[in-house]
C-alpha positions as CSV (number, residue, x, y, z in Angstrom):
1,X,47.9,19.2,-35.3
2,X,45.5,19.3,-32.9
3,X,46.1,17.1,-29.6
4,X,43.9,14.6,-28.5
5,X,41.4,15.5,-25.9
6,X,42.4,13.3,-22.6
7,X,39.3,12.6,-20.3
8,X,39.7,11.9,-16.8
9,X,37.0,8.6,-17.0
10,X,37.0,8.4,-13.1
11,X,35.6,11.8,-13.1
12,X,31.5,11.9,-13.9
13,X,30.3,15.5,-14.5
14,X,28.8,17.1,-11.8
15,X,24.9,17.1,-10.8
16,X,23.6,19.6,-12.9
17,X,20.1,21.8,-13.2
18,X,16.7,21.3,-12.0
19,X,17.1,18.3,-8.4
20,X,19.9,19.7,-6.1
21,X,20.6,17.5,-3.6
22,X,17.5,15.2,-3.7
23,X,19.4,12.1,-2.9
24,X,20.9,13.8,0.4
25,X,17.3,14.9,1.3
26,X,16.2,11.5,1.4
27,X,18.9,10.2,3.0
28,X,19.2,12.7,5.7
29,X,15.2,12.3,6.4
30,X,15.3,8.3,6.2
31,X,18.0,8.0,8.6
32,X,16.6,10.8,10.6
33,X,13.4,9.6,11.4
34,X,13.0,8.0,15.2
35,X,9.7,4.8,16.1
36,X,8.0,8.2,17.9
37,X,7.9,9.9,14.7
38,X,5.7,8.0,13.0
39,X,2.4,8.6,13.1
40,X,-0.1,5.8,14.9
41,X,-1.5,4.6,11.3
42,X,2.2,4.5,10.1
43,X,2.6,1.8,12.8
44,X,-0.3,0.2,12.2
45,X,0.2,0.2,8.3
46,X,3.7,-1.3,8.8
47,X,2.3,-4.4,10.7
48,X,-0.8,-5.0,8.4
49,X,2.7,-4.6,5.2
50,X,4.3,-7.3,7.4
51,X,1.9,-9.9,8.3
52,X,0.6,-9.7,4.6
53,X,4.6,-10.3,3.3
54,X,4.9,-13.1,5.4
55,X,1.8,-14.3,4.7
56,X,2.5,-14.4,0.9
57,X,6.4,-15.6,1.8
58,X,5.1,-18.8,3.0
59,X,2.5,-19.5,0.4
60,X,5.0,-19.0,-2.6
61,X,7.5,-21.3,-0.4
62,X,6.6,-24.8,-2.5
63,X,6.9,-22.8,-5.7
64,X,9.8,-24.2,-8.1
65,X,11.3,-20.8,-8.0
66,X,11.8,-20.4,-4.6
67,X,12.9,-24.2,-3.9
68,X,15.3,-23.3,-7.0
69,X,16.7,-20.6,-5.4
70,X,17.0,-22.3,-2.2
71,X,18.8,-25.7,-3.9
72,X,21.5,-22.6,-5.0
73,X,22.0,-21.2,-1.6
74,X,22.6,-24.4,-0.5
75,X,24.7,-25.6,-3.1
76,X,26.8,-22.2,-2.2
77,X,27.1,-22.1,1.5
78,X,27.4,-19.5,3.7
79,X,27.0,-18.3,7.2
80,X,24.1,-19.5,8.9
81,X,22.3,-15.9,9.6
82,X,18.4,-15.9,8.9
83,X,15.8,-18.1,8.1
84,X,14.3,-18.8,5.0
85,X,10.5,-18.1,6.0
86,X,8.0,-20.5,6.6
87,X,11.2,-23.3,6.1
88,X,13.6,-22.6,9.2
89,X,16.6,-23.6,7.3
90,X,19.2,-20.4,8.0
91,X,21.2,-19.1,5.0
92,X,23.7,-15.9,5.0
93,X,21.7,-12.7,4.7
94,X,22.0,-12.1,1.3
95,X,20.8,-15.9,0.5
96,X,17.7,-14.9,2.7
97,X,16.9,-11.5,1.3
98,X,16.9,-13.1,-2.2
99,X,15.1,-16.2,-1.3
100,X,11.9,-14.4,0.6
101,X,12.5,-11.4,-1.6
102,X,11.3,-13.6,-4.3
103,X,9.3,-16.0,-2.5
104,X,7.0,-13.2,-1.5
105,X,6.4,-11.9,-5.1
106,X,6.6,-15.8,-6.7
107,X,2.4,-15.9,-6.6
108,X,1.7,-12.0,-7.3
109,X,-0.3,-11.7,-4.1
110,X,1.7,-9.0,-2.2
111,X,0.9,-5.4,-1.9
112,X,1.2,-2.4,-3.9
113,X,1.6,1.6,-3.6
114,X,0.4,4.0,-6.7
115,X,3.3,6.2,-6.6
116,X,6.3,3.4,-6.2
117,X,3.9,2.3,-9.3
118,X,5.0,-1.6,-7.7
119,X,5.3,-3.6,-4.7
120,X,6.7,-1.5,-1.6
121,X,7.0,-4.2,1.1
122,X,8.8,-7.4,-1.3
123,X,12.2,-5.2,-1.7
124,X,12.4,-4.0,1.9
125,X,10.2,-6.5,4.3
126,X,13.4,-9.0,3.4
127,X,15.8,-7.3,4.2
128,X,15.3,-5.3,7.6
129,X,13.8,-8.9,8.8
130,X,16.7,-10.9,8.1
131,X,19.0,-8.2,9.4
132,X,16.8,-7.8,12.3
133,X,17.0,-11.5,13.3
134,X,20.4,-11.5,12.9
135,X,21.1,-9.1,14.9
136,X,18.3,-9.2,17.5
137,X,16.5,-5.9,16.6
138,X,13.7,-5.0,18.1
139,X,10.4,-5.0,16.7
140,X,10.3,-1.2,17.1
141,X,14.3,-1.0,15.2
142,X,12.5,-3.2,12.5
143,X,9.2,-1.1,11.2
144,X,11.4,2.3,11.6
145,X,13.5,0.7,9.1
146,X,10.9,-0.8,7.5
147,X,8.7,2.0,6.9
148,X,11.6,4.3,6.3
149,X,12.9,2.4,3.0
150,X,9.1,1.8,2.1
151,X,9.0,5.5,2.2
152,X,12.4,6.5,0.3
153,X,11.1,3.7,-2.7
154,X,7.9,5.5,-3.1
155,X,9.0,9.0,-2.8
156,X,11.6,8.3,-5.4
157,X,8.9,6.3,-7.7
158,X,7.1,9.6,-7.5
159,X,10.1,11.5,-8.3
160,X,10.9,9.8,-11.0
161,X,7.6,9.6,-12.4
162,X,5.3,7.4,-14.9
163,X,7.7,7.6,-17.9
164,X,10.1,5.0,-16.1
165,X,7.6,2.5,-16.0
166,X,5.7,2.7,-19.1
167,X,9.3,2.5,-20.7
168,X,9.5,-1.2,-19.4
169,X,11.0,-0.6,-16.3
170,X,9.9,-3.0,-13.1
171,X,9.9,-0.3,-10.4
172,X,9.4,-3.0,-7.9
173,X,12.8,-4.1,-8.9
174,X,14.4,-0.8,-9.9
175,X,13.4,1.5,-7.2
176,X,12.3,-1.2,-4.6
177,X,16.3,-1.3,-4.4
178,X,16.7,2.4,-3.5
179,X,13.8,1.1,-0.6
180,X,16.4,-2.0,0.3
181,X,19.4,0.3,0.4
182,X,17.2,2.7,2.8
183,X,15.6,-0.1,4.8
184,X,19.4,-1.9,5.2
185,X,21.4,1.8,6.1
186,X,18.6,2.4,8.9
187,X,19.3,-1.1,10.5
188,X,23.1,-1.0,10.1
189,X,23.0,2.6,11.9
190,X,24.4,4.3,8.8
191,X,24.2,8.3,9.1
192,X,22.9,9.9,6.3
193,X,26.4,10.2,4.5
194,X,26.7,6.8,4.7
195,X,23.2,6.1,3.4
196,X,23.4,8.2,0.6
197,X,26.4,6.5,-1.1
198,X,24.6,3.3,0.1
199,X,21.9,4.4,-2.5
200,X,24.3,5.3,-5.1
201,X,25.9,1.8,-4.8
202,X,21.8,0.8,-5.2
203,X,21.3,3.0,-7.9
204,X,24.0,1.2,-10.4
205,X,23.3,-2.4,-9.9
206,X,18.8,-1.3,-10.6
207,X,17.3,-3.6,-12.9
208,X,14.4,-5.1,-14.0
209,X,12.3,-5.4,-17.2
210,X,8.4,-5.6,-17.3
211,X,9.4,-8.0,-20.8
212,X,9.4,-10.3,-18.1
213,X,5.9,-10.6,-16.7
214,X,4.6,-13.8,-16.2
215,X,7.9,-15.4,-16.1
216,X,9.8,-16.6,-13.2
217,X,12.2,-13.7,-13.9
218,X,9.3,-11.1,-12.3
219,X,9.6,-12.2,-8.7
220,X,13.4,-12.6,-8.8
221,X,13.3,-9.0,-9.2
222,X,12.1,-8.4,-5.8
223,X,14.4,-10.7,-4.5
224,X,17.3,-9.2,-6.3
225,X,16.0,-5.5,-5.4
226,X,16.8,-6.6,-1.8
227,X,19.5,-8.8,-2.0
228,X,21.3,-5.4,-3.8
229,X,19.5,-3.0,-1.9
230,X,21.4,-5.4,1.1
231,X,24.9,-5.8,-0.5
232,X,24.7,-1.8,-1.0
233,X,23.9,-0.7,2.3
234,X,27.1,-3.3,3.7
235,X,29.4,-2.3,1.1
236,X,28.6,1.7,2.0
237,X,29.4,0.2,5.8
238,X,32.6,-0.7,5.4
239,X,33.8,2.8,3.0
240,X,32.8,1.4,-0.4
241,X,32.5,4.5,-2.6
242,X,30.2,5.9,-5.0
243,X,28.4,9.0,-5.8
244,X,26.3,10.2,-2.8
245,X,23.8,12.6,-5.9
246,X,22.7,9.1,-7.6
247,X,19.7,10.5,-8.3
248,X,19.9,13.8,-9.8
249,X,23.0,13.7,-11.1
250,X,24.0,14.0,-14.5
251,X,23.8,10.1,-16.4
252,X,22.4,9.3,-12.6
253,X,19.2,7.1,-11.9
254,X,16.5,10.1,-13.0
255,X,18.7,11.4,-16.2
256,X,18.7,8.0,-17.6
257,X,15.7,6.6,-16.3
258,X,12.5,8.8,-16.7
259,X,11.8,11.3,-19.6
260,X,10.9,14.1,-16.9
261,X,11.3,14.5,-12.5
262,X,8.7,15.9,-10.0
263,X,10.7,17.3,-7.4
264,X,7.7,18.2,-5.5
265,X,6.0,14.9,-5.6
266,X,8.7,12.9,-4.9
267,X,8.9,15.4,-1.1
268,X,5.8,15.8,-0.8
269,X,4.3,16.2,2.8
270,X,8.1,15.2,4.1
271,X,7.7,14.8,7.7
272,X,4.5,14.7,8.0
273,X,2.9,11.8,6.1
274,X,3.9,8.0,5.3
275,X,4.0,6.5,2.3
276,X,3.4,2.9,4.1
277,X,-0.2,4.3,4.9
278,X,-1.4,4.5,1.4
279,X,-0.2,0.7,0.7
280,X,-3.0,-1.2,-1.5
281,X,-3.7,-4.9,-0.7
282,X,-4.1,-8.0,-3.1
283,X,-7.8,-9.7,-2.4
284,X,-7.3,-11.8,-5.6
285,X,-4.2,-13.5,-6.2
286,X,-3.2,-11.8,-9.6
287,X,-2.1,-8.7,-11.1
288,X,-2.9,-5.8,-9.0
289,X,-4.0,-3.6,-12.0
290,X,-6.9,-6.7,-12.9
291,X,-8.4,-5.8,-9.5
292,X,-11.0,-3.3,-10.7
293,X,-11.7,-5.0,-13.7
294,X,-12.4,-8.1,-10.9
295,X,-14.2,-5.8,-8.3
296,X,-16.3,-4.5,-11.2
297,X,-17.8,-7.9,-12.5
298,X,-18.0,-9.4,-9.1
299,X,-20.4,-5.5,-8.2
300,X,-22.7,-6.0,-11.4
301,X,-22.8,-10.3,-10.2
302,X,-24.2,-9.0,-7.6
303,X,-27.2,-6.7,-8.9
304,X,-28.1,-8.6,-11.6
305,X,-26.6,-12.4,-10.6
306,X,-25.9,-13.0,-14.4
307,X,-25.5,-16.6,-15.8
308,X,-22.0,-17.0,-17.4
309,X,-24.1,-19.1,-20.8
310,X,-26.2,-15.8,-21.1
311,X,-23.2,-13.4,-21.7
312,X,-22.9,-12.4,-25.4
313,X,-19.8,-10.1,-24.9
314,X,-17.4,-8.1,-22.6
315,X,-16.2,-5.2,-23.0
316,X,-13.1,-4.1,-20.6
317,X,-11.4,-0.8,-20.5
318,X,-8.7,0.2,-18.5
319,X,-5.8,3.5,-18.2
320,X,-4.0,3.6,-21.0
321,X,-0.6,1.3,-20.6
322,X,-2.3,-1.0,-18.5
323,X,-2.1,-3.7,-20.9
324,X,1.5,-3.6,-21.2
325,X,1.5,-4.9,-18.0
326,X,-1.5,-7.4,-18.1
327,X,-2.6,-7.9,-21.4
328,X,-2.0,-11.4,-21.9
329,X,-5.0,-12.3,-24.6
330,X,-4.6,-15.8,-24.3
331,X,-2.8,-17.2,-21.2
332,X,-1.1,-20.4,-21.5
333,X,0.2,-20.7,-17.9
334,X,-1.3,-20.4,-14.5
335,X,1.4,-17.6,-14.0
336,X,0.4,-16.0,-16.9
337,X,-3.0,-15.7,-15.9
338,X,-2.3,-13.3,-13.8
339,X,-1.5,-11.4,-16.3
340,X,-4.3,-11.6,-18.4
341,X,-7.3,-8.8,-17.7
342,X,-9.1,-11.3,-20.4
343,X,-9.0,-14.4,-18.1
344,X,-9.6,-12.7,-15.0
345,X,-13.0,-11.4,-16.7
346,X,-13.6,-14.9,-17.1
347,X,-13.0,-16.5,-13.9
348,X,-14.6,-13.4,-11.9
349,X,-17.9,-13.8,-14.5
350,X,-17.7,-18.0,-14.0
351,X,-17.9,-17.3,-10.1
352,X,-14.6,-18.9,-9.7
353,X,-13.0,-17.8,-6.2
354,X,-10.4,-15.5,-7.4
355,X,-8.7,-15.3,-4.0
356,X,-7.8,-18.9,-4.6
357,X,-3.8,-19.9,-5.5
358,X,-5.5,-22.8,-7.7
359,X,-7.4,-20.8,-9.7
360,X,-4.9,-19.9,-11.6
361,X,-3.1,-22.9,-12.6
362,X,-2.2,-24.5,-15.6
363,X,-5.0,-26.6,-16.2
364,X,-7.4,-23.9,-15.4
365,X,-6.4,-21.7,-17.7
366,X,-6.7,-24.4,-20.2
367,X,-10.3,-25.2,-19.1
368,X,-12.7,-24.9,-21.7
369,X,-15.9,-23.5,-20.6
370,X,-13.0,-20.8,-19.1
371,X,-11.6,-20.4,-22.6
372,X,-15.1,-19.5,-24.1
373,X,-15.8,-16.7,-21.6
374,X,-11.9,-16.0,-22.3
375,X,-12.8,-15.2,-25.7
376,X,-15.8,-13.1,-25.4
377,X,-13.8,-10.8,-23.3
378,X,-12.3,-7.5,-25.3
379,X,-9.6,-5.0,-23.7
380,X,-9.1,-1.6,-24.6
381,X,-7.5,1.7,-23.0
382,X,-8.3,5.3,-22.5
383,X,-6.4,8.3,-20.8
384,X,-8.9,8.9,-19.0
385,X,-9.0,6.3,-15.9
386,X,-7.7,6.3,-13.2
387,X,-4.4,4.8,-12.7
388,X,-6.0,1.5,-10.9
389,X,-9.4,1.8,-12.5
390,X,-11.6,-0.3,-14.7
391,X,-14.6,0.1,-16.8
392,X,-16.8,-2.9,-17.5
393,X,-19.6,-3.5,-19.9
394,X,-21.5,-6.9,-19.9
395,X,-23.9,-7.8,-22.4
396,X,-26.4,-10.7,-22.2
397,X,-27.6,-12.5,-25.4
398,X,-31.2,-11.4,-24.1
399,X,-29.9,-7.6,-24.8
400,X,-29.9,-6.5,-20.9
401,X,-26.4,-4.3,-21.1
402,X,-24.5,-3.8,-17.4
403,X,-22.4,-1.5,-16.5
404,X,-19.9,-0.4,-13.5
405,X,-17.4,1.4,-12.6
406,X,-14.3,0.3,-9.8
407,X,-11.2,2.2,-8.8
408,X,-9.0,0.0,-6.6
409,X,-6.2,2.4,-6.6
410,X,-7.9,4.1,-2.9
411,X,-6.3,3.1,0.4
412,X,-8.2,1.8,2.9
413,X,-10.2,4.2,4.9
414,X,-10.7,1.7,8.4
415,X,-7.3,0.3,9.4
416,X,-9.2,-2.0,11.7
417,X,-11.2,-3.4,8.6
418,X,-8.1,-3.8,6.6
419,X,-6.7,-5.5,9.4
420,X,-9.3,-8.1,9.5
421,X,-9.4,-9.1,6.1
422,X,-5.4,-9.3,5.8
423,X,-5.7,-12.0,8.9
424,X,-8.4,-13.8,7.2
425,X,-6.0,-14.0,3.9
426,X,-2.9,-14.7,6.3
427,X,-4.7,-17.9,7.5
428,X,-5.7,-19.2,4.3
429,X,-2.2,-18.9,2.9
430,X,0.0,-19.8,6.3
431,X,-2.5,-22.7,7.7
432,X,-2.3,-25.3,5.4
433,X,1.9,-24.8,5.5
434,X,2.2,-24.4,9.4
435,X,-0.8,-25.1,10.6
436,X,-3.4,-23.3,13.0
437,X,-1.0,-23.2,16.2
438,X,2.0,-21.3,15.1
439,X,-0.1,-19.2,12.4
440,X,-2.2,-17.4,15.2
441,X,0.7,-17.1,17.0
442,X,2.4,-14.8,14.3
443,X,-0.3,-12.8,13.7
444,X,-0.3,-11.9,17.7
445,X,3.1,-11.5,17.3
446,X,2.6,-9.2,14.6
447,X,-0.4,-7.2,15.6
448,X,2.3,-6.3,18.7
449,X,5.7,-6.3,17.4
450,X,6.0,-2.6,18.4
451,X,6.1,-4.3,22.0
452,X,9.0,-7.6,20.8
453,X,12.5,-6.9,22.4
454,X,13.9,-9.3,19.7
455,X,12.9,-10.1,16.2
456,X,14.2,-13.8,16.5
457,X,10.8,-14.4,18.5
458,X,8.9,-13.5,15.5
459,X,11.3,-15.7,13.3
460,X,11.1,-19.0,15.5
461,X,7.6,-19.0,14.9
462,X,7.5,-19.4,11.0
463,X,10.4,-22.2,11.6
């Protein structure tokens, strides 16, 4: 008789085949990298990433998400260690990273980065702040950090490739922890060994589904990604093991997450560029990938100054996949209007201000002269676009047809620009909550935090 085969199951099999040692790379470069190595528009992109999250943070305070998550942390307890931002209430780390984690992505309205393919600032921003104002870090300590885990999320997105997302994947809350892990290990002063088992303890607890869009579920992923990303980074601190090869190892992150790897994508300029530079900011308060569709309308308003009771029918067309993630044909929710490429056609063709948290409410959704437009709007998808990109045709009932064109997947090209308009948007969403005093007072803070010997300056102002 033949004996039965005994399997050591504390023993995984080894990394195997085409990614050797991609995981160490990352980790040796992340906790590597010094404040005088990054470039001047690194810096600068970090503070514009930062001002916007806490911009965003304290806007999506009064939402019943975040106040939900905050009635938990208080009904738990804990050391008093960070603030909940924009509130001043203190809660342990971990309470904070999961409360602003998800506070900042409760309204949609934070940032995005093509090839994290999600939001690079919610997972990590959290995180290296709380730790930073714990500990007194200075502003320096915190957009090192900060731009080192934005840069390990978005390398690793691009690593892993399309495939992972268009599965169903959330890689805001997937590989945003990898980007928490990073952002955590370079605040703790983990070396690389340490960081890389840090990111293998991230690795196991990713999650996230995109089934999950338009639900309060969506921003808890950011919140979780860094409350993980967090707990990792402390647990690899204090010896907690794991595999320090997460991501190329066989049944790792990449083998059970992505049909196919891009080693050289994922290191790609290593060294020499920042992944924080190429960060995309939200001028209209929904889904990032409605943006063109919203840039494109608002363009042809502009030439031809249409009259939304003249339109006979919309056509939309955006990259194939895109309406996985925004498709929503009839929105029933404010939250799922965000979602919906159909209703943001019709608010954008109504001349509603899309930039405005109350446009997409509940009732507004439901409006009816809103619904009409709604329902004149068609979706479809080619391979063609570009990732970000949107196609729109507008016909009048007096048979003028309009056209245009709009990629919003292109970085800014004038930092100072950007700069401006992310200040305007910080005011609109921090004034009415804090009020003119202390909200020009964080963007000074912010626009010279490379120059702030201790975070906890920055943090008494959004008290």
């Amino acid at each position: 008789m033949h004996q039965p085969l005994e399997i050591e199951m504390s023993q995984a099999p080894e990394s195997r085949d085409v990614d050797p040692e991609i995981t160490k790379t990352l980790a040796e470069y992340s906790t590597g990298i010094s404040f005088d190595d990054l470039s001047a528009e690194a810096v600068e992109a970090s503070k514009h990433c930062l001002l916007d999250w806490i911009g965003v943070t304290i806007a999506g305070l009064e939402e019943p998400l975040t106040q939900m998550l905050i009635e938990q942390a208080e009904a738990d307890g804990g050391q008093k260690q960070a603030s909940i931002v924009g509130d001043g209430r203190r809660v342990s780390t971990s309470q904070a990273a999961l409360i602003n984690g998800s506070a900042s992505h409760a309204l949609d309205y934070d940032d995005v980065q093509t090839r994290l393919q999600g939001h690079p600032t919610v997972p990590v921003a959290p995180v290296v702040l709380a730790l930073g104002e714990k500990d007194g870090a200075s502003g320096k300590d915190v957009i090192t950090a900060f731009a080192a885990g934005v840069d390990a999320e978005c390398r690793i997105g691009a690593y892993i490739g399309m495939s992972h997302y268009l599965k169903g994947w959330h890689s805001t809350a997937t590989i945003g922890t990898f980007g928490a892990a990073v952002g955590a290990s370079r605040m703790l002063g983990l070396d690389s060994e340490k960081c890389a088992l840090a990111m293998g303890i991230a690795g196991t607890q990713a999650a996230g589904l995109k089934s999950m869009f338009g639900t309060m579920c969506k921003p808890l992923h950011a919140g979780k990604a860094a409350q993980n990303g967090l707990f990792a980074a402390n647990m690899a601190a204090r010896g907690f093991t794991s595999r320090p090869d997460v991501l190329e190892r066989h049944q790792g992150f990449a083998h059970t997450q992505t049909e196919a790897t891009d080693i050289p994508a994922g290191l790609l300029g290593l060294h020499e560029r920042f992944e924080v530079r190429d960060a995309l900011f939200k001028y209209h308060a929904a889904c990032y990938m409605t943006h063109s569709t919203i840039e494109a309308i608002h363009n042809i308003q502009r030439k031809a100054n249409l009259v939304p009771d003249n339109i006979d029918k919309v056509e939309v067309t955006v990259v194939t996949g895109a309406v996985d993630v925004c498709g929503i044909p009839t929105p029933s929710s404010g939250l799922e209007g965000k979602f919906s490429l159909r209703y943001c056609a019709a608010i954008a063709i109504n001349g509603d201000d899309t930039a405005r948290l109350d446009t997409y409410s509940d009732e507004m959704v439901k409006e009816p002269h809103l619904v009409d437009l709604l329902n004149k709007v068609t979706v479809a998808e080619k391979d063609s676009l570009e990732r970000m990109a949107a196609e729109v045709t507008i016909h009048t009932k007096d048979g003028v047809v309009h056209y245009e064109h709009y990629d919003a997947g292109i970085p800014a090209a004038d930092l100072d620009a950007q700069w401006d308009k992310l200040v305007n948007k910080f005011r609109a969403c921090v004034d009415p909550v804090l009020g003119n005093e202390k909200t020009e007072k964080i963007i000074d803070k912010v626009k010279h935090l490379d120059k702030v010997d201790d975070i906890s300056e920055l943090a008494a102002l959004w008290a």
